[in-house]
N, CA, C, O and CB atoms as a CASP TS submission, in Angstrom:
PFRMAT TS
TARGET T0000
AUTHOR 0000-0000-0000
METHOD Language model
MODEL 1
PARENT N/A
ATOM      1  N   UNK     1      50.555 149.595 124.962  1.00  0.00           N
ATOM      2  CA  UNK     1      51.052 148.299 125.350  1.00  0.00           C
ATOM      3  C   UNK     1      50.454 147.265 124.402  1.00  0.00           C
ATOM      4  O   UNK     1      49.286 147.113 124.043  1.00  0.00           O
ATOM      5  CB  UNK     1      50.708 147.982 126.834  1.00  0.00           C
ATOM      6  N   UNK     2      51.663 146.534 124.064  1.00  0.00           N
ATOM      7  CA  UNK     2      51.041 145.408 123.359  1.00  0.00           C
ATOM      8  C   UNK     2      50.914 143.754 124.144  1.00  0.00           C
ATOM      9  O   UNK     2      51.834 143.291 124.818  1.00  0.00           O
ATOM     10  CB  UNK     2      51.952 145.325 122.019  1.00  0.00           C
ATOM     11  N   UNK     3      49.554 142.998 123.882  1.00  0.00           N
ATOM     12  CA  UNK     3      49.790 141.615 124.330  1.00  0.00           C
ATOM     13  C   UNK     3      49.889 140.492 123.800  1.00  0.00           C
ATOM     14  O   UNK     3      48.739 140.077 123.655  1.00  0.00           O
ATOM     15  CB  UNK     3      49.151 141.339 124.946  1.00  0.00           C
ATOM     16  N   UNK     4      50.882 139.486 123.287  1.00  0.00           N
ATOM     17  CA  UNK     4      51.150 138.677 122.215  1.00  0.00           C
ATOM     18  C   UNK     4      50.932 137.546 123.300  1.00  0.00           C
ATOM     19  O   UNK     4      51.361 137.439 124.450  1.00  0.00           O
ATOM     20  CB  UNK     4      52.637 138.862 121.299  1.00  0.00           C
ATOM     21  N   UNK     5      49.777 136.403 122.210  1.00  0.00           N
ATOM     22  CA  UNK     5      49.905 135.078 123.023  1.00  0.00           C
ATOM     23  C   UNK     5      50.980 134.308 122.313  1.00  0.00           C
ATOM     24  O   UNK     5      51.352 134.417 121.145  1.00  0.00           O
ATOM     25  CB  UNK     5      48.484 134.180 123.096  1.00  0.00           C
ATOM     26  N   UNK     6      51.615 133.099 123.747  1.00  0.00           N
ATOM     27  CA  UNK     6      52.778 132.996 122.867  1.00  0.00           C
ATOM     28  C   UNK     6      52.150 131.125 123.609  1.00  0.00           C
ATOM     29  O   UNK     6      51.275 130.843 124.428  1.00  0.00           O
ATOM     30  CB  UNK     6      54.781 134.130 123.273  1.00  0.00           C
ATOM     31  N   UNK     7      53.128 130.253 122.803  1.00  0.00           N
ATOM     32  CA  UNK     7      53.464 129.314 123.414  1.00  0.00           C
ATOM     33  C   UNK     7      53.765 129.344 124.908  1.00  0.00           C
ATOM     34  O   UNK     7      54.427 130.333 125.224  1.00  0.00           O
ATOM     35  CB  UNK     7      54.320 128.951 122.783  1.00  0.00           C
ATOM     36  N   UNK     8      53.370 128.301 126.184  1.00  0.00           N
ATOM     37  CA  UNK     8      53.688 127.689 127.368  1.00  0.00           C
ATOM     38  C   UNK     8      54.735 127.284 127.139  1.00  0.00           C
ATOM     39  O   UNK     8      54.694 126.742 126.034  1.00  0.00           O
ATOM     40  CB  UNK     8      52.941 126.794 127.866  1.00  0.00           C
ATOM     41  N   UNK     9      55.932 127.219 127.668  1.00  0.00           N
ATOM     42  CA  UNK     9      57.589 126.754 128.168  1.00  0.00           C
ATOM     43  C   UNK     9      57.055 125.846 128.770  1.00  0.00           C
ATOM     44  O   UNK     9      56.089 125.922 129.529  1.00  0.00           O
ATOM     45  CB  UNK     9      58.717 127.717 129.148  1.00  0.00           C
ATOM     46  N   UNK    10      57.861 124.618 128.362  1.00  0.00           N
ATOM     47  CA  UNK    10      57.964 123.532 129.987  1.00  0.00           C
ATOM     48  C   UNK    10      59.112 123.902 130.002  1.00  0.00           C
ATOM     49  O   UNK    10      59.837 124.302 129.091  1.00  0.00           O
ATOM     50  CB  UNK    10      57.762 121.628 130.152  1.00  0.00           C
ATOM     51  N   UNK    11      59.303 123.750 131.192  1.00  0.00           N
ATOM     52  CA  UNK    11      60.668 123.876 132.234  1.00  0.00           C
ATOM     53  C   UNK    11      60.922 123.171 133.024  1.00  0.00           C
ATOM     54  O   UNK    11      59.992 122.822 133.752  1.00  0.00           O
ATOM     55  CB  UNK    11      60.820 124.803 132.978  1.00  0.00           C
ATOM     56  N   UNK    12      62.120 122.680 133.250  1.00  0.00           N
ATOM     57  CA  UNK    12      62.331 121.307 134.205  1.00  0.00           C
ATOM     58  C   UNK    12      63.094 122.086 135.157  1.00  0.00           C
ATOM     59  O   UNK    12      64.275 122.409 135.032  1.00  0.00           O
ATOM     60  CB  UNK    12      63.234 119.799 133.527  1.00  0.00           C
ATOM     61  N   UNK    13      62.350 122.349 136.083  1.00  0.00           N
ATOM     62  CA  UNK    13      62.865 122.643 137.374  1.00  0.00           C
ATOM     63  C   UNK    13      62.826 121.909 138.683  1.00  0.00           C
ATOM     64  O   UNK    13      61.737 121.448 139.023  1.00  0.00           O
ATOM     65  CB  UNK    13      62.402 123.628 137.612  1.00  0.00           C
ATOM     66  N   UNK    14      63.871 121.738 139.467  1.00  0.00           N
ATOM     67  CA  UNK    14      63.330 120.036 139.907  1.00  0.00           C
ATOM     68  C   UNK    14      64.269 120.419 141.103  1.00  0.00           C
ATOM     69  O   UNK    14      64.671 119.343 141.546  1.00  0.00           O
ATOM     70  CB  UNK    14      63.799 118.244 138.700  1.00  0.00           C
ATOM     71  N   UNK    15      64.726 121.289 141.723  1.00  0.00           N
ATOM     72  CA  UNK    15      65.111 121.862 143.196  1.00  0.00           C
ATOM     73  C   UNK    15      64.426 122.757 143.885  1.00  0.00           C
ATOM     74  O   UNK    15      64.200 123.713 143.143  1.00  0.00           O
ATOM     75  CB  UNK    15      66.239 122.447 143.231  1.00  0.00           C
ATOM     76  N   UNK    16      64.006 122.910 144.887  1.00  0.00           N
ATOM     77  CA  UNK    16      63.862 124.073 145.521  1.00  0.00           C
ATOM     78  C   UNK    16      65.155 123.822 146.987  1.00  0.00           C
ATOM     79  O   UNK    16      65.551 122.866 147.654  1.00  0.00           O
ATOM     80  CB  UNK    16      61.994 124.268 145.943  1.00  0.00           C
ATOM     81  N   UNK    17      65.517 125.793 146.893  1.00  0.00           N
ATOM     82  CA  UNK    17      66.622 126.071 147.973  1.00  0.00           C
ATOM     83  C   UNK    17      65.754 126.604 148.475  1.00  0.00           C
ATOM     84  O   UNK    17      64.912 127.047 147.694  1.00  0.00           O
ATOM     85  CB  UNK    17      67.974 126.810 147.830  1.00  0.00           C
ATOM     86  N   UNK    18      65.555 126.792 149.709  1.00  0.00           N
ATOM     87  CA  UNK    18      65.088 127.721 151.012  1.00  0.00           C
ATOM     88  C   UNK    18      66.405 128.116 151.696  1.00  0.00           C
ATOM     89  O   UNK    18      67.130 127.449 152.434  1.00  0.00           O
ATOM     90  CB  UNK    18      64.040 126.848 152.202  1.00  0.00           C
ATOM     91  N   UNK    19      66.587 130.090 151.008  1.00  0.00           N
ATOM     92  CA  UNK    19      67.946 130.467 151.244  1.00  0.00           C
ATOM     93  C   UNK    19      67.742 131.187 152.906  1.00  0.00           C
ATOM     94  O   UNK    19      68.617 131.248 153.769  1.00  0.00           O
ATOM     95  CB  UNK    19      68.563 131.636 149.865  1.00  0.00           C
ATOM     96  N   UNK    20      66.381 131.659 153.003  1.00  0.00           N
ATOM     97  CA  UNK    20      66.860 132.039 154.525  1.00  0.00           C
ATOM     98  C   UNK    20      65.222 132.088 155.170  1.00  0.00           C
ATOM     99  O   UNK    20      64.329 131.827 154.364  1.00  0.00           O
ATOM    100  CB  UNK    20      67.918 133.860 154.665  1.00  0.00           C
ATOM    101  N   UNK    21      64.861 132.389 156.480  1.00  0.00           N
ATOM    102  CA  UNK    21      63.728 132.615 157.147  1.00  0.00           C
ATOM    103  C   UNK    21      63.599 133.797 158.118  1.00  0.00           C
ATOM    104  O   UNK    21      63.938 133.744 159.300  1.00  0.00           O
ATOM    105  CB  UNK    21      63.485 131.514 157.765  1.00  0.00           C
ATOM    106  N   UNK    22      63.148 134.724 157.588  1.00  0.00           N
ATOM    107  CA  UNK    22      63.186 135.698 158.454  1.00  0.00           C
ATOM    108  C   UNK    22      62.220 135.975 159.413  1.00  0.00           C
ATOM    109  O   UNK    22      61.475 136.801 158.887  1.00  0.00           O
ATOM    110  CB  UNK    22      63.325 136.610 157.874  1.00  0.00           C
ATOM    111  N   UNK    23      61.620 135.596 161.149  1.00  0.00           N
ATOM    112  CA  UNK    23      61.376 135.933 161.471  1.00  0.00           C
ATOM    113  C   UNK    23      60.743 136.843 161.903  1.00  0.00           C
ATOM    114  O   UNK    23      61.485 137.807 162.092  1.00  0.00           O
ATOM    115  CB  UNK    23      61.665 135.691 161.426  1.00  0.00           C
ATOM    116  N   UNK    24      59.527 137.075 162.213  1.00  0.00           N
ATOM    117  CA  UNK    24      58.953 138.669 163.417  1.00  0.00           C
ATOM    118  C   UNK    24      57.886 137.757 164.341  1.00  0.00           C
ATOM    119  O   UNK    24      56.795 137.442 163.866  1.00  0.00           O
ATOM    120  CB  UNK    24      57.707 140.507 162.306  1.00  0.00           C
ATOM    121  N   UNK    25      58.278 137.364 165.672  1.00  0.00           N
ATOM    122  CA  UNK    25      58.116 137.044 165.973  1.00  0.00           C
ATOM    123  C   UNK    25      56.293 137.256 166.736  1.00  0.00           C
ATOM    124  O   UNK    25      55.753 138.308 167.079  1.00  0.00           O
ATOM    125  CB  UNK    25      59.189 136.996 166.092  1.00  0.00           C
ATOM    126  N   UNK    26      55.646 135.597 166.802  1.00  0.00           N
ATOM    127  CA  UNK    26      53.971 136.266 167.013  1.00  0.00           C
ATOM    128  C   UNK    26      53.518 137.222 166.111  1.00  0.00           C
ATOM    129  O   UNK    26      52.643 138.018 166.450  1.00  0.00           O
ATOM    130  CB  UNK    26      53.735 137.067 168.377  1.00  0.00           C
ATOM    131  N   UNK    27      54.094 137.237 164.814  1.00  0.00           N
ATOM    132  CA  UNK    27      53.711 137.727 163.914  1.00  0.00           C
ATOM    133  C   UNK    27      53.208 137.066 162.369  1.00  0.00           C
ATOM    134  O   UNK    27      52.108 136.712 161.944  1.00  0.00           O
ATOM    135  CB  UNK    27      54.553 138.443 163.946  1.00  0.00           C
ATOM    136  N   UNK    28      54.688 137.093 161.731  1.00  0.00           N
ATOM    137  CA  UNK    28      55.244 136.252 160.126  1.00  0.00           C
ATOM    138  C   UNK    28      56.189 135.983 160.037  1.00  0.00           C
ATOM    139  O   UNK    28      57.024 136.446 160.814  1.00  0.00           O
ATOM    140  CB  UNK    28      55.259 136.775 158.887  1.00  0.00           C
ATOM    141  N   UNK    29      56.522 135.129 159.082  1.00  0.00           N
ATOM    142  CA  UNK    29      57.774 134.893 158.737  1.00  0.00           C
ATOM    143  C   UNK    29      58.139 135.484 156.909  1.00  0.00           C
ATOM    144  O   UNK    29      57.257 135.369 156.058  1.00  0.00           O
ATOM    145  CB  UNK    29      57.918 133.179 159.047  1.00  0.00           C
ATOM    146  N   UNK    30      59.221 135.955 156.638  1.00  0.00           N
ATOM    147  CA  UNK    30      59.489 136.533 155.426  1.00  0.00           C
ATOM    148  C   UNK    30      60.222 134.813 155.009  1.00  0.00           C
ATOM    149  O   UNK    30      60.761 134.325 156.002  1.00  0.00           O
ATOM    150  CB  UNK    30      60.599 138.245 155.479  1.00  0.00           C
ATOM    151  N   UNK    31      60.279 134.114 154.026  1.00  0.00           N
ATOM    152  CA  UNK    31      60.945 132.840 153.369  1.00  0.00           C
ATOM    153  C   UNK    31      61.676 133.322 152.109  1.00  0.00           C
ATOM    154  O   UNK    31      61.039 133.535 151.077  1.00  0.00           O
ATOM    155  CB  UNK    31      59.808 131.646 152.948  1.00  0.00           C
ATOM    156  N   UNK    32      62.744 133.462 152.165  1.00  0.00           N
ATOM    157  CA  UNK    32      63.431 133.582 150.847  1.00  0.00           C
ATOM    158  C   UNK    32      63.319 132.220 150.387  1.00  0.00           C
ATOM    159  O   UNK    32      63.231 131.310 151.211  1.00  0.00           O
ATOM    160  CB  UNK    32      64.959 134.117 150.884  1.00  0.00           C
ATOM    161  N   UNK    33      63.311 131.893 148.557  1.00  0.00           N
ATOM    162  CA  UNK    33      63.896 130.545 148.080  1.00  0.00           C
ATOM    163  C   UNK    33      64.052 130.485 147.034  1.00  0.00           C
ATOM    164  O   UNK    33      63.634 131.453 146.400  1.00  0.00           O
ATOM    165  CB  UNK    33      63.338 129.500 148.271  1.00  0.00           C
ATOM    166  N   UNK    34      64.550 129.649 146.446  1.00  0.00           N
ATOM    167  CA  UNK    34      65.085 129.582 144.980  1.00  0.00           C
ATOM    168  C   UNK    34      64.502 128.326 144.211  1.00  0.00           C
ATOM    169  O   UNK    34      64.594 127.178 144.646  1.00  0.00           O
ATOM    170  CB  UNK    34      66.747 129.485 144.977  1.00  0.00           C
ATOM    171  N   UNK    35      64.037 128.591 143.302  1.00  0.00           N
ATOM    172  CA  UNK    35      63.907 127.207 142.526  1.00  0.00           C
ATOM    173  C   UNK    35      64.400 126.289 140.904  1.00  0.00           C
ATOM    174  O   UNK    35      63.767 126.100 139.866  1.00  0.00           O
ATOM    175  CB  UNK    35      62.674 127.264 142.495  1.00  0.00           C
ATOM    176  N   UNK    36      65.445 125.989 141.226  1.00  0.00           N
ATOM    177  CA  UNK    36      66.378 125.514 140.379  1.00  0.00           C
ATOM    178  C   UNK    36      66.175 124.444 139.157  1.00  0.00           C
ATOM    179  O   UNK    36      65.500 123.439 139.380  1.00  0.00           O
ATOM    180  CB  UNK    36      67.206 125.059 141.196  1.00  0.00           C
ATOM    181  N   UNK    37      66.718 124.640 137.953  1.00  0.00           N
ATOM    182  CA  UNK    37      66.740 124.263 136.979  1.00  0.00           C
ATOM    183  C   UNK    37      67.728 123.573 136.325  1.00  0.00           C
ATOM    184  O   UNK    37      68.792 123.594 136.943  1.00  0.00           O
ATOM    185  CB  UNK    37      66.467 124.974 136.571  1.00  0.00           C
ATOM    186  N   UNK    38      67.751 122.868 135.119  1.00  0.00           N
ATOM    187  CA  UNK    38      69.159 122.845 134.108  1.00  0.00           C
ATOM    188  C   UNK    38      69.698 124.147 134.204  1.00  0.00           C
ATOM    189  O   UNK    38      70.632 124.423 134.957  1.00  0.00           O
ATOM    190  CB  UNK    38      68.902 122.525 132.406  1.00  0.00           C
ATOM    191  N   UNK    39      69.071 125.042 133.380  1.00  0.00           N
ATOM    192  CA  UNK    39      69.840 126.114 133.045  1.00  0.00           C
ATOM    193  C   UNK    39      68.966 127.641 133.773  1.00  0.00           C
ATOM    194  O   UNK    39      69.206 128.836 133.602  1.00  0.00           O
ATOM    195  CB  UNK    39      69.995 126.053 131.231  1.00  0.00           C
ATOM    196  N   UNK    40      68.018 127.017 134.523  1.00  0.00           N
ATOM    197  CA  UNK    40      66.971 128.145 135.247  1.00  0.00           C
ATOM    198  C   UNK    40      66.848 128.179 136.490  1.00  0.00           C
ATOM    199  O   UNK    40      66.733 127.205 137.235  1.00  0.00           O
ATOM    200  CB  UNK    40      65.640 128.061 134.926  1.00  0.00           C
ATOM    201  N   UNK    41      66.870 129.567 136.848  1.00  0.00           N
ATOM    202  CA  UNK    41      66.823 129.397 138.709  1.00  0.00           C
ATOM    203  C   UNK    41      65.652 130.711 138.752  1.00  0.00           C
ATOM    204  O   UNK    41      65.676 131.710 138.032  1.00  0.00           O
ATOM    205  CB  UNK    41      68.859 129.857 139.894  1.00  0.00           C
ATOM    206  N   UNK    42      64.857 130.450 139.591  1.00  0.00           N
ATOM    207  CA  UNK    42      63.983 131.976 139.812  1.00  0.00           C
ATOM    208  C   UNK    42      63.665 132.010 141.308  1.00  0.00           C
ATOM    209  O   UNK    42      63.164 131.064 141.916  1.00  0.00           O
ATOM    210  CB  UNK    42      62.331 132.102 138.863  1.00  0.00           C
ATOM    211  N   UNK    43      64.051 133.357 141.923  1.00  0.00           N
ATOM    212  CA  UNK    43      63.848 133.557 143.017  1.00  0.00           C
ATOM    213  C   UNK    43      62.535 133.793 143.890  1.00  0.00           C
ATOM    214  O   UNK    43      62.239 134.930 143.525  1.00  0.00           O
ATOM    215  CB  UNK    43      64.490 134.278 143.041  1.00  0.00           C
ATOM    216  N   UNK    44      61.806 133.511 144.588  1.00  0.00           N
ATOM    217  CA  UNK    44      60.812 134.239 145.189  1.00  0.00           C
ATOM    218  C   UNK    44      60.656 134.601 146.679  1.00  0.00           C
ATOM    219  O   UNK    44      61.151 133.729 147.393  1.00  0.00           O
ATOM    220  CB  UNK    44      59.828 133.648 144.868  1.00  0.00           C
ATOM    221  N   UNK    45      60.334 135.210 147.083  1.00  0.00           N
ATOM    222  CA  UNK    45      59.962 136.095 148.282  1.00  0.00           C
ATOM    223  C   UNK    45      59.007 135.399 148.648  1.00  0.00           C
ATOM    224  O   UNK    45      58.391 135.042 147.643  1.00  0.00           O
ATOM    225  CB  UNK    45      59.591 137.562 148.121  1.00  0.00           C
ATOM    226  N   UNK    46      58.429 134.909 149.811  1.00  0.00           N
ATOM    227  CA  UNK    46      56.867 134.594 150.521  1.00  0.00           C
ATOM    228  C   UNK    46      56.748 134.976 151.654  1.00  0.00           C
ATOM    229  O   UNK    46      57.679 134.850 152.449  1.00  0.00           O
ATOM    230  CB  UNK    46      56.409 133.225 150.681  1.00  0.00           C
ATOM    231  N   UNK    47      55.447 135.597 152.037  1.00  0.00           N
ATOM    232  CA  UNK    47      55.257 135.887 153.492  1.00  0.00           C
ATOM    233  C   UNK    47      54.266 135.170 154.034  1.00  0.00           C
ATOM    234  O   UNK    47      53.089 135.332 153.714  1.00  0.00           O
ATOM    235  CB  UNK    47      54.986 137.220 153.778  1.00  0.00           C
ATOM    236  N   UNK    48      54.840 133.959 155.266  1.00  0.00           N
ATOM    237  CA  UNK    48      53.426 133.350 155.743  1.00  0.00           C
ATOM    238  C   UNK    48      53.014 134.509 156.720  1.00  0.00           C
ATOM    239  O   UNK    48      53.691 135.438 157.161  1.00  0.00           O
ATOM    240  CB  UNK    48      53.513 131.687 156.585  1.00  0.00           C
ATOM    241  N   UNK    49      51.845 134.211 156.902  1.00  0.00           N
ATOM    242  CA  UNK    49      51.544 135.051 158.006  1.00  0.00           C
ATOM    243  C   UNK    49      50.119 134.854 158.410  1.00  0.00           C
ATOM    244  O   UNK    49      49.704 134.254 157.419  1.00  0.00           O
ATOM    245  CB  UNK    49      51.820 136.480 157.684  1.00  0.00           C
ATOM    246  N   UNK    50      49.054 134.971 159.252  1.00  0.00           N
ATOM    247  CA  UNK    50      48.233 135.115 159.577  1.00  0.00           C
ATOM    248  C   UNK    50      47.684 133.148 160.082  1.00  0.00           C
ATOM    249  O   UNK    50      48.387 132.477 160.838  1.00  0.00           O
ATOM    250  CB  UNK    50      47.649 136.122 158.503  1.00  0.00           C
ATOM    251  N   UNK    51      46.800 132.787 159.661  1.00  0.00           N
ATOM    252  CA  UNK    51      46.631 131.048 160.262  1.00  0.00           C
ATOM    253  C   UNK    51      47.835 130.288 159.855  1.00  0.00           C
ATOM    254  O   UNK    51      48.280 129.340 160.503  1.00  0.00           O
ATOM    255  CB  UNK    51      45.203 130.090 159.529  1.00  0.00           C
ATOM    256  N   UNK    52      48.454 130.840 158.515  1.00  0.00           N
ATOM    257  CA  UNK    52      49.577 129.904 158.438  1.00  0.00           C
ATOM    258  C   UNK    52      50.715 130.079 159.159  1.00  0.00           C
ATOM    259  O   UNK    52      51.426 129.090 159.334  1.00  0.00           O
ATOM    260  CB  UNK    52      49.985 129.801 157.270  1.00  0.00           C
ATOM    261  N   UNK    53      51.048 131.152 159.625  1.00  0.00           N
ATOM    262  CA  UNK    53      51.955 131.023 160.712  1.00  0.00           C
ATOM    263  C   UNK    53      51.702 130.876 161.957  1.00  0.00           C
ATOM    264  O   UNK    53      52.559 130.807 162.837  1.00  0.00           O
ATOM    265  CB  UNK    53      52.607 131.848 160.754  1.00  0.00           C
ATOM    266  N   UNK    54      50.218 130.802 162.152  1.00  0.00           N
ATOM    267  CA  UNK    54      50.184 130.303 163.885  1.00  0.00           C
ATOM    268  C   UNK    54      50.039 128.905 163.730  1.00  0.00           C
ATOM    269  O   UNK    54      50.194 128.181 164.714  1.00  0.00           O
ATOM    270  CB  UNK    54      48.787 130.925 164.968  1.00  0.00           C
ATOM    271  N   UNK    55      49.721 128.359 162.453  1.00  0.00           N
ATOM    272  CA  UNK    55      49.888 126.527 162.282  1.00  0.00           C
ATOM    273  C   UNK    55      51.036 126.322 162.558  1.00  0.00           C
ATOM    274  O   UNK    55      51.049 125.450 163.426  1.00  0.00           O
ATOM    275  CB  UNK    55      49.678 125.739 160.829  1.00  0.00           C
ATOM    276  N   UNK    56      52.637 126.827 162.155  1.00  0.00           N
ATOM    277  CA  UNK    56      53.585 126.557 162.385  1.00  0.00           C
ATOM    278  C   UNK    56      54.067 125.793 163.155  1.00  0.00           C
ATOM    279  O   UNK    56      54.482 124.680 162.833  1.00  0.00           O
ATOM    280  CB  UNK    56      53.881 127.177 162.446  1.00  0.00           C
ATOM    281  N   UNK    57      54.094 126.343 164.486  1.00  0.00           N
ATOM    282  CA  UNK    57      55.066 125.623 165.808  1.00  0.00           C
ATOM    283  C   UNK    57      55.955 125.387 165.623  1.00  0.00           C
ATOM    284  O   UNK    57      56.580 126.371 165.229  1.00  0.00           O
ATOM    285  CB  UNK    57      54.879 124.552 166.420  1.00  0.00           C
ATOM    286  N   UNK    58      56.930 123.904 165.700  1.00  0.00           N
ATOM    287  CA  UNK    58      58.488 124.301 166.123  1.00  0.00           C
ATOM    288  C   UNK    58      58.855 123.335 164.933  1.00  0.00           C
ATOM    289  O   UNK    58      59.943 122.761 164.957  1.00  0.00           O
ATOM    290  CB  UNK    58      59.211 123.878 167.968  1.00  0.00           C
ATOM    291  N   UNK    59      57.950 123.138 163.864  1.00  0.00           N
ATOM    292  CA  UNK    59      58.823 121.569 162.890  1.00  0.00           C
ATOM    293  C   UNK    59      58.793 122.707 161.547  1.00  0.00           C
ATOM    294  O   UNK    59      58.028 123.616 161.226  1.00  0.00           O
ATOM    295  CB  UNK    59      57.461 119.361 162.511  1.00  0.00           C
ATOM    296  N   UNK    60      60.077 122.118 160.959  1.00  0.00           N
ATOM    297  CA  UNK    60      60.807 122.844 159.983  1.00  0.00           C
ATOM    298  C   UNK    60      60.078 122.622 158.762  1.00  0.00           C
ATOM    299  O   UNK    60      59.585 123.532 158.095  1.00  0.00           O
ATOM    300  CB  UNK    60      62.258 122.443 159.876  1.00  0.00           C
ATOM    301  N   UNK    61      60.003 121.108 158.415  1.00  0.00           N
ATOM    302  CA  UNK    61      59.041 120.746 157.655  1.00  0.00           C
ATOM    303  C   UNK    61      57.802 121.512 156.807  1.00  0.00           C
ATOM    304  O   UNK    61      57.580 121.350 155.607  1.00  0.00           O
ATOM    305  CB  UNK    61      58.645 120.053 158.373  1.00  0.00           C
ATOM    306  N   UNK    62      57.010 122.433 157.772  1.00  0.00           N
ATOM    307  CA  UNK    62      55.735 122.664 157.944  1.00  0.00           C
ATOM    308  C   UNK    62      56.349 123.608 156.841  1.00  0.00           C
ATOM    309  O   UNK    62      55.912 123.497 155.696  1.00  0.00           O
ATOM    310  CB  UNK    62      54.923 123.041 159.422  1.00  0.00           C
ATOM    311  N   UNK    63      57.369 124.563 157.124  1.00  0.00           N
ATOM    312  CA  UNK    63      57.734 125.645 156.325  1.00  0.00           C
ATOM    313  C   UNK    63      57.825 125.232 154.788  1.00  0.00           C
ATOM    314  O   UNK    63      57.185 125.814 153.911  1.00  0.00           O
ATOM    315  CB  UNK    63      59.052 126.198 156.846  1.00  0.00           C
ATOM    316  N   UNK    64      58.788 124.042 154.529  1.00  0.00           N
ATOM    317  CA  UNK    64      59.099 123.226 153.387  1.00  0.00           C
ATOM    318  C   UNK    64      57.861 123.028 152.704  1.00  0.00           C
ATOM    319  O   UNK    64      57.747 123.352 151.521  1.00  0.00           O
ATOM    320  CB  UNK    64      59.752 121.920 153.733  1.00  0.00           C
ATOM    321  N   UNK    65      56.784 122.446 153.453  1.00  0.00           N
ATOM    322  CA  UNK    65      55.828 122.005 152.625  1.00  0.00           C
ATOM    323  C   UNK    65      54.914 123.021 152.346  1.00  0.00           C
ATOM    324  O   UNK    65      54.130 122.831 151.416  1.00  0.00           O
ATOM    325  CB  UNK    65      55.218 120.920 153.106  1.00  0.00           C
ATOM    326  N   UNK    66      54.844 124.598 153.296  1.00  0.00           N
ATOM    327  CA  UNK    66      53.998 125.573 152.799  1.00  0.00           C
ATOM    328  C   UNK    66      54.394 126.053 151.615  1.00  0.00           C
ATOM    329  O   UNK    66      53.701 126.060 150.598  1.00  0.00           O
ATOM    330  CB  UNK    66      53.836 126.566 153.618  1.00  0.00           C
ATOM    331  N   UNK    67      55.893 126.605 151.753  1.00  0.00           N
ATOM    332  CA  UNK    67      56.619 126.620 150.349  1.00  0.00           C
ATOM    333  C   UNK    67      56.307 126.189 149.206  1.00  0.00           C
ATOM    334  O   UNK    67      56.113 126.932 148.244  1.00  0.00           O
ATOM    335  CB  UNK    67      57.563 126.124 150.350  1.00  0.00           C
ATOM    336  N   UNK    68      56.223 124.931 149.174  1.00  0.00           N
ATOM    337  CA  UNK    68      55.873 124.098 148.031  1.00  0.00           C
ATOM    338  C   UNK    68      54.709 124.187 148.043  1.00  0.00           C
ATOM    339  O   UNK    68      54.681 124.629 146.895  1.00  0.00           O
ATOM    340  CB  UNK    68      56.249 122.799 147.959  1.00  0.00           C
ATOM    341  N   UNK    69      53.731 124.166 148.303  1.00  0.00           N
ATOM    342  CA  UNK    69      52.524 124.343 148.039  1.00  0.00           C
ATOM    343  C   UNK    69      52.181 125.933 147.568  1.00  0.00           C
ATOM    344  O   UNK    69      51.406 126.126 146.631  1.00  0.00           O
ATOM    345  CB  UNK    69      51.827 123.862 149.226  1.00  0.00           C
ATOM    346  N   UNK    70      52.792 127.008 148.260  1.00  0.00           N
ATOM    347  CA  UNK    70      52.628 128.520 147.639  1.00  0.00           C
ATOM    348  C   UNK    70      52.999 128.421 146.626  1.00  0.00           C
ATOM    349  O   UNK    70      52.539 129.232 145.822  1.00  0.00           O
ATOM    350  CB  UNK    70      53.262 129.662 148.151  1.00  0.00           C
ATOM    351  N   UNK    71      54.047 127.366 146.094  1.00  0.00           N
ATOM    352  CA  UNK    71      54.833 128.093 144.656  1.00  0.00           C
ATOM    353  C   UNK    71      54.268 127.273 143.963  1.00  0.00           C
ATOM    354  O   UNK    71      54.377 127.573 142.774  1.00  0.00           O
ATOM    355  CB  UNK    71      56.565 128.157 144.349  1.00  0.00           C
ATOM    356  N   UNK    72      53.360 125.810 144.239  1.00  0.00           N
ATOM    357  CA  UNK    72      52.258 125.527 142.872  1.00  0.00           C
ATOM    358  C   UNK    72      53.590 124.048 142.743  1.00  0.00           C
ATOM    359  O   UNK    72      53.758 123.322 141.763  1.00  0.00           O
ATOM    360  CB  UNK    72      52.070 127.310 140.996  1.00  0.00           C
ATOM    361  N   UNK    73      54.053 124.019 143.566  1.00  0.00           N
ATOM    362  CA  UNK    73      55.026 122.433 143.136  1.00  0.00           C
ATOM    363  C   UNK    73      54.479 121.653 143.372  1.00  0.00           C
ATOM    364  O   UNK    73      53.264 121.786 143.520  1.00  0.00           O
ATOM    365  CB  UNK    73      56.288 121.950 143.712  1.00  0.00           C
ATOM    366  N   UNK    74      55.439 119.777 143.611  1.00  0.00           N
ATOM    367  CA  UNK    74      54.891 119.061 144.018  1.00  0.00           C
ATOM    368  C   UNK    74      56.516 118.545 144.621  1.00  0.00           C
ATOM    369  O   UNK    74      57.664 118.785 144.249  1.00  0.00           O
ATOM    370  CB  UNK    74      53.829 118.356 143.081  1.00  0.00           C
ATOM    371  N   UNK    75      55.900 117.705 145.760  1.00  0.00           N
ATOM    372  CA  UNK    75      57.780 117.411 146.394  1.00  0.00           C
ATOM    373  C   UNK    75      57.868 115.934 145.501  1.00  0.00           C
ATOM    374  O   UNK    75      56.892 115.235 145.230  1.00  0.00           O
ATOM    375  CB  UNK    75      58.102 117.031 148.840  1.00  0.00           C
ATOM    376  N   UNK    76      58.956 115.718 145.210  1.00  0.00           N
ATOM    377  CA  UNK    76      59.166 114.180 144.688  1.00  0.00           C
ATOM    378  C   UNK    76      59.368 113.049 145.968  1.00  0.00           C
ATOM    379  O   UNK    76      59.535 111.856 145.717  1.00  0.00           O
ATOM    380  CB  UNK    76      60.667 114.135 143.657  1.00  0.00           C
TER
END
């Protein structure tokens, strides 16, 4: 295997989709989402689970902003 250092990309990615929430209840939640670009979209998988899903409770929000904070964003 070879490892080449290369130049950092900026990338202007400036959406996030939250495509679905999967449930297990008193357990985790699985978060699909997408995070969108000009010409770039990359998908990721997250599992809250353990204090962060018993922080939860019933506001949607909470999910939005764990999101963004797992994936290293910032909300505008």
């Amino acid at each position: 295997m070879t490892i080449v250092d290369i130049v950092p990309v900026v990338r202007s990615l400036d959406k996030l989709e939250i495509l679905d929430v999967s449930v297990q209840l008193d357990s985790s939640a699985r978060i699909s989402a997408l995070v969108k670009g000009d010409s770039l979209t990359e998908g990721h998988q997250l599992l809250m689970d353990g204090a962060s899903y018993a922080a939860w409770g019933s506001d949607d929000e909470y999910v939005i902003n764990w999101t963004i904070e797992q994936l290293g964003l910032t909300k505008a």
